[in-house]
Every structure is written in structure tokens, then in C-alpha cells.
N, C-alpha and C positions, 0 to 999 in steps of 0.2 A: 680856579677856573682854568681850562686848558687853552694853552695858547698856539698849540700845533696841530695840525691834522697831518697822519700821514697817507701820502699816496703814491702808490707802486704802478707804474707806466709799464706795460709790457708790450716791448717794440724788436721791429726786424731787426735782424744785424744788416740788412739795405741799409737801414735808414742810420743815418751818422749820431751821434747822442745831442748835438745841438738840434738835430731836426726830430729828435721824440720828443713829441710834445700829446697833449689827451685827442687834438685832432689826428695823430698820424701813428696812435698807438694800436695794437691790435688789442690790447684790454686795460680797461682801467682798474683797479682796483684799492677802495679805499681802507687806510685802517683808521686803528681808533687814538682820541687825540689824545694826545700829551702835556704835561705841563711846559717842556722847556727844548729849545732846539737839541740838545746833546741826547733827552732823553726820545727826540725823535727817531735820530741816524739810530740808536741803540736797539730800540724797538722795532723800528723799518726793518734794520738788519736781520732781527731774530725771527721776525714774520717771514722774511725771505727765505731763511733756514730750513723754517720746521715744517716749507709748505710745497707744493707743487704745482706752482702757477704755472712753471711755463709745459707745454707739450711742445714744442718747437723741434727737441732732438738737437741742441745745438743753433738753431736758427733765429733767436729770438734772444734777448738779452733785457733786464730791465733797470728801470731806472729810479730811484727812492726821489722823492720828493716831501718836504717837510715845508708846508706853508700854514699862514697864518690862522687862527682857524674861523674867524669872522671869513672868511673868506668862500666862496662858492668851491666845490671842487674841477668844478666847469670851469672858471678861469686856471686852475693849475700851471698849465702850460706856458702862461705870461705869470706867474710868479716863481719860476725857475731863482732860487738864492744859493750862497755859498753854501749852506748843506745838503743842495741837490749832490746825487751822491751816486754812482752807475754801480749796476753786482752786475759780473758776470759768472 
């Protein structure tokens, strides 16, 4: 059973990486869950890679997220843990 869901915050470079959070994101985007934190940041990573979320030009930066996956994606933002993880 998977114990992570990953989710990608896509926030201004305004806003400081302590203050992205899914109320202050300009998109949220989730992926799909994982059995285990490492194989979250791996896969968040690769998701980030091969895709092109952001249109910003430079102005938007985002932020990996790997929480729990019992978890709402709606809380995200207060489940920020050590494998929150910023790509710019």
C-alpha cells in the first residue's frame, strides 16, 4: 500500500519557500503515490523533469512535497516534512 502522495506547489519567486504553501500557490499539482519517502523525492524529481508545469519564464519556482498519503492533499501545506524539497 503506498504511503506517500506526491505533490508539486507551483509558487512566485515573491513568495519566499517557507511561505508556499497550497493557499499561496499559483497551482497545485498532484502526483501519484509511492511506497516510501526516497521513492517520493525520486519520482517528484522525474515528474518535474519531463514536464512543463511551470509558464512563468523564470518567475515561478516550485516546491516537491511528499506527505503522508492517508492524508487530504488540502492539508499539504501544514504537512511540509524534511523531504519537502524546492526545484528551481
Amino acid at each position: 500500500m503506498p504511503a506517500y502522495s506526491i505533490v508539486i506547489l507551483i509558487c512566485s519567486i515573491n513568495i519566499g519557500h517557507a511561505d508556499c504553501q497550497r493557499e499561496t500557490a499559483i497551482d497545485v499539482v498532484r502526483g501519484p503515490r509511492v511506497e516510501n519517502a526516497m521513492m517520493c523525492a525520486m519520482a517528484g524529481q522525474a515528474m518535474i523533469a519531463q514536464t512543463a508545469l511551470m509558464q512563468g519564464h523564470g518567475e515561478e519556482y516550485m516546491k516537491l512535497l511528499c506527505i503522508p498519503a492517508d492524508h487530504d492533499v488540502r492539508s499539504a501545506s501544514r504537512m511540509a516534512s524534511p523531504q519537502d524539497t524546492q526545484a528551481r
